[in-house]
mmCIF file of the C-alpha atoms, coordinates in Angstrom:
data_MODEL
# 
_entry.id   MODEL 
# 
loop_
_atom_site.group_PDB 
_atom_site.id 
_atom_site.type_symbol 
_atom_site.label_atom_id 
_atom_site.label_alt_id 
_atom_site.label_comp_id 
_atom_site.label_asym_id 
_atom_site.label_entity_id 
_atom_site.label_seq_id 
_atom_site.pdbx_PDB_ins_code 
_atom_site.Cartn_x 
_atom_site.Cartn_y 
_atom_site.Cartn_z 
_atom_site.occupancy 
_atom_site.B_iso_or_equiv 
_atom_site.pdbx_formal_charge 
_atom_site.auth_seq_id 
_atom_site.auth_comp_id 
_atom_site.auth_asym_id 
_atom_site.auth_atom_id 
_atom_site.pdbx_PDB_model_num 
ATOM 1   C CA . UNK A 1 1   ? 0.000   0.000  0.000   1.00 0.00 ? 1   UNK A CA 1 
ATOM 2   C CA . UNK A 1 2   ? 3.042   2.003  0.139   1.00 0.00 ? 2   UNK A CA 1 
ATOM 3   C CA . UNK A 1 3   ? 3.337   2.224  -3.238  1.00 0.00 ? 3   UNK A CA 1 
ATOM 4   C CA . UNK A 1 4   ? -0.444  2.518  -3.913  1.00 0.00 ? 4   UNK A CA 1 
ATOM 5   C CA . UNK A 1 5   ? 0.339   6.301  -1.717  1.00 0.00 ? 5   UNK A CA 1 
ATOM 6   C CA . UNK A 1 6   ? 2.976   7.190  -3.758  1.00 0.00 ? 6   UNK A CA 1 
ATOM 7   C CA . UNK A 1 7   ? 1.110   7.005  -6.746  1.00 0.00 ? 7   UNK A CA 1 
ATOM 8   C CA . UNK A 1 8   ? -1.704  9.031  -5.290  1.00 0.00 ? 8   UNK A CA 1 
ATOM 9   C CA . UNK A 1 9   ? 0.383   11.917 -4.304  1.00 0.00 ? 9   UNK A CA 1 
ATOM 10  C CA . UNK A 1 10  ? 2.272   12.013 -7.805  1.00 0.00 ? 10  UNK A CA 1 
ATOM 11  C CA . UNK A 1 11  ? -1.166  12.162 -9.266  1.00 0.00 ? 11  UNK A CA 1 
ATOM 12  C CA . UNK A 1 12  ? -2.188  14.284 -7.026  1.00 0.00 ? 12  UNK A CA 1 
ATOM 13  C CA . UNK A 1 13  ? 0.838   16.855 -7.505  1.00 0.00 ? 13  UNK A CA 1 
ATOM 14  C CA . UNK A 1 14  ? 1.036   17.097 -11.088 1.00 0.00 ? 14  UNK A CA 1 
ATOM 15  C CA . UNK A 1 15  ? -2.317  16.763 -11.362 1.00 0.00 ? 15  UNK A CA 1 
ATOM 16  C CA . UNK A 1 16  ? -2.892  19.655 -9.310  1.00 0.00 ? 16  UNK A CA 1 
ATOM 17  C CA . UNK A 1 17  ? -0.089  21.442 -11.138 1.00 0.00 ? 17  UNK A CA 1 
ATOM 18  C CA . UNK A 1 18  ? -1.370  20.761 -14.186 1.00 0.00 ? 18  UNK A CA 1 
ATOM 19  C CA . UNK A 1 19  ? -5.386  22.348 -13.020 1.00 0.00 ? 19  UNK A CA 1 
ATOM 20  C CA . UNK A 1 20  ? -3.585  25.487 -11.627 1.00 0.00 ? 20  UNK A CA 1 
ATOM 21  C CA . UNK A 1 21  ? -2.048  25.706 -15.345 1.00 0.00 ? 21  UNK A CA 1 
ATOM 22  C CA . UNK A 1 22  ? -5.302  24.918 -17.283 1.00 0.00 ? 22  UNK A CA 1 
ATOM 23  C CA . UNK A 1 23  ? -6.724  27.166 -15.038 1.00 0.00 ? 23  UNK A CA 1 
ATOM 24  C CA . UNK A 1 24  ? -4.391  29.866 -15.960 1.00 0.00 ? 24  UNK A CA 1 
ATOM 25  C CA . UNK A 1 25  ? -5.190  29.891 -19.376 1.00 0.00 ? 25  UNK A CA 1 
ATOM 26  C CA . UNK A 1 26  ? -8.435  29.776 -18.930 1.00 0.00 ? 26  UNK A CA 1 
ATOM 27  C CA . UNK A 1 27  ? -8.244  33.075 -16.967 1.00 0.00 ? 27  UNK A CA 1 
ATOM 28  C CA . UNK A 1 28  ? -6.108  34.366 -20.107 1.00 0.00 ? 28  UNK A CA 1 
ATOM 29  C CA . UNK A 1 29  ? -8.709  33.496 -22.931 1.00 0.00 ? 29  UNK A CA 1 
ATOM 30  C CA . UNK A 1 30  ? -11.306 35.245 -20.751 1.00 0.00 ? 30  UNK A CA 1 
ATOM 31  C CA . UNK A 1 31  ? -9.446  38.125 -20.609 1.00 0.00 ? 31  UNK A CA 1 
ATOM 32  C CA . UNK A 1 32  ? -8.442  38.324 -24.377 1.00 0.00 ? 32  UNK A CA 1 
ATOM 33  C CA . UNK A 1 33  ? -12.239 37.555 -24.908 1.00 0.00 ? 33  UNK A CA 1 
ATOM 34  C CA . UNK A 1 34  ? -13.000 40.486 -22.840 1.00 0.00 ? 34  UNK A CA 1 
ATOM 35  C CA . UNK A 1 35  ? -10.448 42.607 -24.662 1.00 0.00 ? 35  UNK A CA 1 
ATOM 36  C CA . UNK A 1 36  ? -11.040 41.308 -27.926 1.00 0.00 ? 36  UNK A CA 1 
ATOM 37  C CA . UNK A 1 37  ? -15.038 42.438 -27.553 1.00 0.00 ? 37  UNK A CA 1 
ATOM 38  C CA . UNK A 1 38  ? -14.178 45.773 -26.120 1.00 0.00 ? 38  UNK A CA 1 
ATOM 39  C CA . UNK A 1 39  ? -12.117 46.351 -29.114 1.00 0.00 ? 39  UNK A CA 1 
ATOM 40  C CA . UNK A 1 40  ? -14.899 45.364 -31.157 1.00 0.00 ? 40  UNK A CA 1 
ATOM 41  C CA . UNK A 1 41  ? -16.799 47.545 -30.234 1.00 0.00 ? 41  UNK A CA 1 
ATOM 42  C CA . UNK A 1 42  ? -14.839 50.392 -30.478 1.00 0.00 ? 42  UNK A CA 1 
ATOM 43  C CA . UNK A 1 43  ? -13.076 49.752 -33.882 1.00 0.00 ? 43  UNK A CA 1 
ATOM 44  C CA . UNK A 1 44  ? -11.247 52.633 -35.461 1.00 0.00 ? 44  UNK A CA 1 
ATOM 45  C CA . UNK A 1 45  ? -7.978  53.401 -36.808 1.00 0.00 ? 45  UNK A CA 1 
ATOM 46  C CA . UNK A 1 46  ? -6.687  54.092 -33.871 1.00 0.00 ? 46  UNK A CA 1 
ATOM 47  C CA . UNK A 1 47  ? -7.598  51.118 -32.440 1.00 0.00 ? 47  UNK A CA 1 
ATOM 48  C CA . UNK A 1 48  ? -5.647  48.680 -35.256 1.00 0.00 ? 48  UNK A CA 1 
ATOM 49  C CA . UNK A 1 49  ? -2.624  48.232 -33.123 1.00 0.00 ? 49  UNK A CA 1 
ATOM 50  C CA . UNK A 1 50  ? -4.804  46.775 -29.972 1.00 0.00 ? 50  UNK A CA 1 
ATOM 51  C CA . UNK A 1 51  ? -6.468  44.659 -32.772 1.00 0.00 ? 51  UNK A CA 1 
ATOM 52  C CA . UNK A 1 52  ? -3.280  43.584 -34.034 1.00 0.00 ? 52  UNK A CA 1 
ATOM 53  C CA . UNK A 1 53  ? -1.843  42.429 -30.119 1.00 0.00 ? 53  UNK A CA 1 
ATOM 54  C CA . UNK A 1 54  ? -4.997  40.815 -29.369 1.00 0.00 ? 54  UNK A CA 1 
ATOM 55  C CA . UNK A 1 55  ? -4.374  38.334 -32.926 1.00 0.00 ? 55  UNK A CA 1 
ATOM 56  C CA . UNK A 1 56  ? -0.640  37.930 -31.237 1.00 0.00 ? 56  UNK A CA 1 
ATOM 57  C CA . UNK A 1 57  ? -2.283  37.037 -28.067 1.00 0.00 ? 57  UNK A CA 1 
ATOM 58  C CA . UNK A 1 58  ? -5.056  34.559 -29.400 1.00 0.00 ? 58  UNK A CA 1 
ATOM 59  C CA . UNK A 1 59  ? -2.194  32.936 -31.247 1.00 0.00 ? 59  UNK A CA 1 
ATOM 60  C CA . UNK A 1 60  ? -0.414  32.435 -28.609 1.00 0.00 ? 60  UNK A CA 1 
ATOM 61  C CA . UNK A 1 61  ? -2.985  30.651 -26.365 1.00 0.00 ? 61  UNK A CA 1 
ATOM 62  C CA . UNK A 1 62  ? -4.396  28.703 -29.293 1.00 0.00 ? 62  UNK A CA 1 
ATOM 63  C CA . UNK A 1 63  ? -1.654  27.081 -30.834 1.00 0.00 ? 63  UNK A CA 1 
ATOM 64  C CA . UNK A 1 64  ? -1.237  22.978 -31.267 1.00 0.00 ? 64  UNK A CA 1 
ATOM 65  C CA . UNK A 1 65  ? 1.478   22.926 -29.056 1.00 0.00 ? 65  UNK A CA 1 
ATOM 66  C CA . UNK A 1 66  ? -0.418  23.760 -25.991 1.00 0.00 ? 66  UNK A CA 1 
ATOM 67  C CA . UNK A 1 67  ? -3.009  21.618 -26.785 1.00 0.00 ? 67  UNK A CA 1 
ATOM 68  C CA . UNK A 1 68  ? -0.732  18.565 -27.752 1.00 0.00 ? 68  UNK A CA 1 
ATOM 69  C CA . UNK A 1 69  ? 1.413   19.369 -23.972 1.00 0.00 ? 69  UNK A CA 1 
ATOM 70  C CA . UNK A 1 70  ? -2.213  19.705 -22.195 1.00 0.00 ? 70  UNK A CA 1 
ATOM 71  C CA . UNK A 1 71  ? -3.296  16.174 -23.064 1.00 0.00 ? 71  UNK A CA 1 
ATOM 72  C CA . UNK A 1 72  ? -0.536  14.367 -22.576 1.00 0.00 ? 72  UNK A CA 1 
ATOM 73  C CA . UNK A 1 73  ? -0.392  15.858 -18.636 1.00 0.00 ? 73  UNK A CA 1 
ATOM 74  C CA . UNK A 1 74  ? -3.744  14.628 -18.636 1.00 0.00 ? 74  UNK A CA 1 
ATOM 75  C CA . UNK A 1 75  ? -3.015  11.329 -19.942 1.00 0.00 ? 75  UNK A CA 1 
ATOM 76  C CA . UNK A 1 76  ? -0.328  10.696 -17.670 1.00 0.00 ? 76  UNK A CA 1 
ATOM 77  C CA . UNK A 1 77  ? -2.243  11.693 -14.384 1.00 0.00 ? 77  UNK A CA 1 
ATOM 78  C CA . UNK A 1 78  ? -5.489  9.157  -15.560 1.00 0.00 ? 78  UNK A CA 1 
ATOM 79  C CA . UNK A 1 79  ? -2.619  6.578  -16.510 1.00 0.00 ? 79  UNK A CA 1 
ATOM 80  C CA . UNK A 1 80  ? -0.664  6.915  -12.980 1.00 0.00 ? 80  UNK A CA 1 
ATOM 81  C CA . UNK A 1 81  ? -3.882  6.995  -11.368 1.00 0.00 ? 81  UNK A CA 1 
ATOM 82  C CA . UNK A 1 82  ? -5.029  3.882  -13.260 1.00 0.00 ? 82  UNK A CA 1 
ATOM 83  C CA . UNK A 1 83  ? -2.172  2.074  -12.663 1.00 0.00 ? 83  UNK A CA 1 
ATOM 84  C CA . UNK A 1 84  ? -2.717  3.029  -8.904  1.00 0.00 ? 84  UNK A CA 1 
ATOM 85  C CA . UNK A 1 85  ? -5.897  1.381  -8.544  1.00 0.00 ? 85  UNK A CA 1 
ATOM 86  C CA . UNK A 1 86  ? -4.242  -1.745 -10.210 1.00 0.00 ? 86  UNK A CA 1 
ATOM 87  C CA . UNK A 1 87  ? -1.863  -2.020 -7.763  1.00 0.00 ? 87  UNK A CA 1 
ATOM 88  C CA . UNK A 1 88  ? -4.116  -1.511 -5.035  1.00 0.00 ? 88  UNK A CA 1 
ATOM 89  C CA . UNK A 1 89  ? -6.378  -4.360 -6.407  1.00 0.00 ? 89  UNK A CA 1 
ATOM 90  C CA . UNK A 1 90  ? -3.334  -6.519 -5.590  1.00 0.00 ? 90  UNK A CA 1 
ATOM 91  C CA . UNK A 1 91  ? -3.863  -5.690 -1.790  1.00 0.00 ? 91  UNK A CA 1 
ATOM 92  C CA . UNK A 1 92  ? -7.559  -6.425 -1.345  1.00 0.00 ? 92  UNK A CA 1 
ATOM 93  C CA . UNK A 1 93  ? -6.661  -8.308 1.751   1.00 0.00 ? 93  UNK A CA 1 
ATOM 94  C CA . UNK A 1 94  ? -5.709  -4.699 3.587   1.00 0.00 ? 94  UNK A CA 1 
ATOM 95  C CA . UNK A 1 95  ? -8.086  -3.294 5.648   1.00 0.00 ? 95  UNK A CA 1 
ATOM 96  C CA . UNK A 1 96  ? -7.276  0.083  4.013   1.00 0.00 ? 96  UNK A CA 1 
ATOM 97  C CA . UNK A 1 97  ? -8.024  -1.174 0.592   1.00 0.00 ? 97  UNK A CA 1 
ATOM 98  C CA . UNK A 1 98  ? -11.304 -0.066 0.337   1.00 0.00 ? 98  UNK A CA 1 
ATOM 99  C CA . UNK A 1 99  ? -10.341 3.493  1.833   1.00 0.00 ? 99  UNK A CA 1 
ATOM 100 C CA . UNK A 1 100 ? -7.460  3.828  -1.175  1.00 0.00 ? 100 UNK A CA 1 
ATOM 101 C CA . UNK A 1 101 ? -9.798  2.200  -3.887  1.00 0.00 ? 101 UNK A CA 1 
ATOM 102 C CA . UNK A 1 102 ? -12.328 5.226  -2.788  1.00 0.00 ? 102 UNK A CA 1 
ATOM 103 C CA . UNK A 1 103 ? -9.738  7.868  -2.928  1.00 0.00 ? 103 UNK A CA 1 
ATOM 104 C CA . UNK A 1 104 ? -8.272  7.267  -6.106  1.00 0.00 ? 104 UNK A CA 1 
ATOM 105 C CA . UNK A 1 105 ? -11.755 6.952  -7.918  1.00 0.00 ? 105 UNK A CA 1 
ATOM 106 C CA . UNK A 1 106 ? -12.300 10.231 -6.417  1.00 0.00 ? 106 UNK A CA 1 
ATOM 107 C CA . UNK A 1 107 ? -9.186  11.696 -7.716  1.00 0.00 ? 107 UNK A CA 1 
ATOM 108 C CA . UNK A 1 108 ? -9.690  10.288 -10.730 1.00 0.00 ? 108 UNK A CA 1 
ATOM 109 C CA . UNK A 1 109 ? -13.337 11.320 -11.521 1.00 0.00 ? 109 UNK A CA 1 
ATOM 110 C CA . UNK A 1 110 ? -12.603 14.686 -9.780  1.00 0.00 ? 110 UNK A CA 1 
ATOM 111 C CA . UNK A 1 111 ? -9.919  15.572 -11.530 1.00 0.00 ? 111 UNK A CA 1 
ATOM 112 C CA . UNK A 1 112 ? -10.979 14.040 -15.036 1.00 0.00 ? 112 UNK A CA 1 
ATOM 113 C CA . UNK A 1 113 ? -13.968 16.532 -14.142 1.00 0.00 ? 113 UNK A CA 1 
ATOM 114 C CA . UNK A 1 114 ? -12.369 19.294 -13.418 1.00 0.00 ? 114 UNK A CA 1 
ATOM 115 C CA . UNK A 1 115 ? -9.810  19.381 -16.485 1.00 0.00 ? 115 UNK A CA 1 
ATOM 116 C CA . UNK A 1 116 ? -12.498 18.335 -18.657 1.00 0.00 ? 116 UNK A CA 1 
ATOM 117 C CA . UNK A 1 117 ? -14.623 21.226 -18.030 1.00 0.00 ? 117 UNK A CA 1 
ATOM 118 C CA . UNK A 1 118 ? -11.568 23.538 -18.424 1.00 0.00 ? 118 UNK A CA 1 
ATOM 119 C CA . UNK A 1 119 ? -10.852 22.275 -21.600 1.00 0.00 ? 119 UNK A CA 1 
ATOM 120 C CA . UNK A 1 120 ? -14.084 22.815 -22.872 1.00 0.00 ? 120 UNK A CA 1 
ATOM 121 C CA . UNK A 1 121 ? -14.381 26.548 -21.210 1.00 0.00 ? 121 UNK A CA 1 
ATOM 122 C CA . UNK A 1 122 ? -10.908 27.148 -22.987 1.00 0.00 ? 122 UNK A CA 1 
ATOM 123 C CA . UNK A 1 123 ? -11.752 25.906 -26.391 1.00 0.00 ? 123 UNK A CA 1 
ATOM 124 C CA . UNK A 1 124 ? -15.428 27.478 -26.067 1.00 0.00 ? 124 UNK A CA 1 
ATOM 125 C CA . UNK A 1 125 ? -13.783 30.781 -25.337 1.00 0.00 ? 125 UNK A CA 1 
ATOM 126 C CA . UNK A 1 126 ? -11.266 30.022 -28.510 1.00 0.00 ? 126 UNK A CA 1 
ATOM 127 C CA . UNK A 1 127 ? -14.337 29.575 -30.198 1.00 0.00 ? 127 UNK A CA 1 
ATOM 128 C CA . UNK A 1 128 ? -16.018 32.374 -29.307 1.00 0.00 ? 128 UNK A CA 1 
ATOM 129 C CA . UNK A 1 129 ? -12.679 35.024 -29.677 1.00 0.00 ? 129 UNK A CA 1 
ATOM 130 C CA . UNK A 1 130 ? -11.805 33.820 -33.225 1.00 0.00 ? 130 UNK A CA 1 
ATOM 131 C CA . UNK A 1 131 ? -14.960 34.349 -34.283 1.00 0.00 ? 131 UNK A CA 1 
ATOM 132 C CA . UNK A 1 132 ? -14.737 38.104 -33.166 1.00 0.00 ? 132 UNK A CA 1 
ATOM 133 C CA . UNK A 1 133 ? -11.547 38.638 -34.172 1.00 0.00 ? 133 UNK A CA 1 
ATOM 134 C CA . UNK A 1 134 ? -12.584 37.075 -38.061 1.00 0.00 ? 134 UNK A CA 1 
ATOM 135 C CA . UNK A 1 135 ? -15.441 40.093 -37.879 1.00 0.00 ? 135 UNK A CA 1 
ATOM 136 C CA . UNK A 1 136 ? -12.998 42.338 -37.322 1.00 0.00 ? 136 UNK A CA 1 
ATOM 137 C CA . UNK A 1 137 ? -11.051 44.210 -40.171 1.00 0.00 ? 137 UNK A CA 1 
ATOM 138 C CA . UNK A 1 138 ? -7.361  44.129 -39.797 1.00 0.00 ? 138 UNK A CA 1 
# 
């Protein structure tokens, strides 16, 4: 059962690593989104170059690379956590067994939960800015 803990607090530290991070750019798109409308808006000539840094921005938080290094941190905390309720199963004779089983499922649905509903909050909002920013002249 040892073991069975440390893969629970790996999980649970990259995992929570990783949800501060998606959360981060979550926080981001909103506030390009926010930008992004307000320049909207108020499009003129002068306002071409904030146009032109929120493009650099949206770029920048939308690119493959991001997405690509976002799911594989995800797939490594569901496979660690996987592989931690396999290696509890081996110790079904512990009285803590149970206790484990229940935390890790936890984790597990918790956190596929959470990042799940960040992704799609990030990619809505990716949606939702590159539409804008396609109505916009440059």
């Amino acid at each position: 059962m040892n073991l069975v803990g440390l893969m629970l607090s790996l999980a649970g530290l990259v995992g929570s690593f990783f949800n501060i991070q998606l959360s981060q750019w979550l926080r981001d798109l909103m506030a390009l989104e926010q930008k992004v409308e307000l320049n909207r808006r108020h499009a003129n000539e002068s306002q071409q170059k904030a146009i032109i840094e929120c493009r650099v921005e949206f770029r920048k938080l939308s690119n493959r690379d991001s997405y690509i290094i976002n799911l594989v941190v995800l797939a490594f905390v569901v496979f660690v956590l996987v592989n931690g309720l396999m290696m509890a199963a081996t110790a079904s004779a512990d009285p803590l067994y149970p206790h484990v089983r229940t935390a890790l499922w936890a984790f597990l649905i918790f956190f596929a939960g959470i990042s799940g509903w960040l992704f799609w909050r990030g990619f809505s909002a990716i949606a939702a800015i590159g539409k804008m920013l396609d109505g916009i002249s440059s």
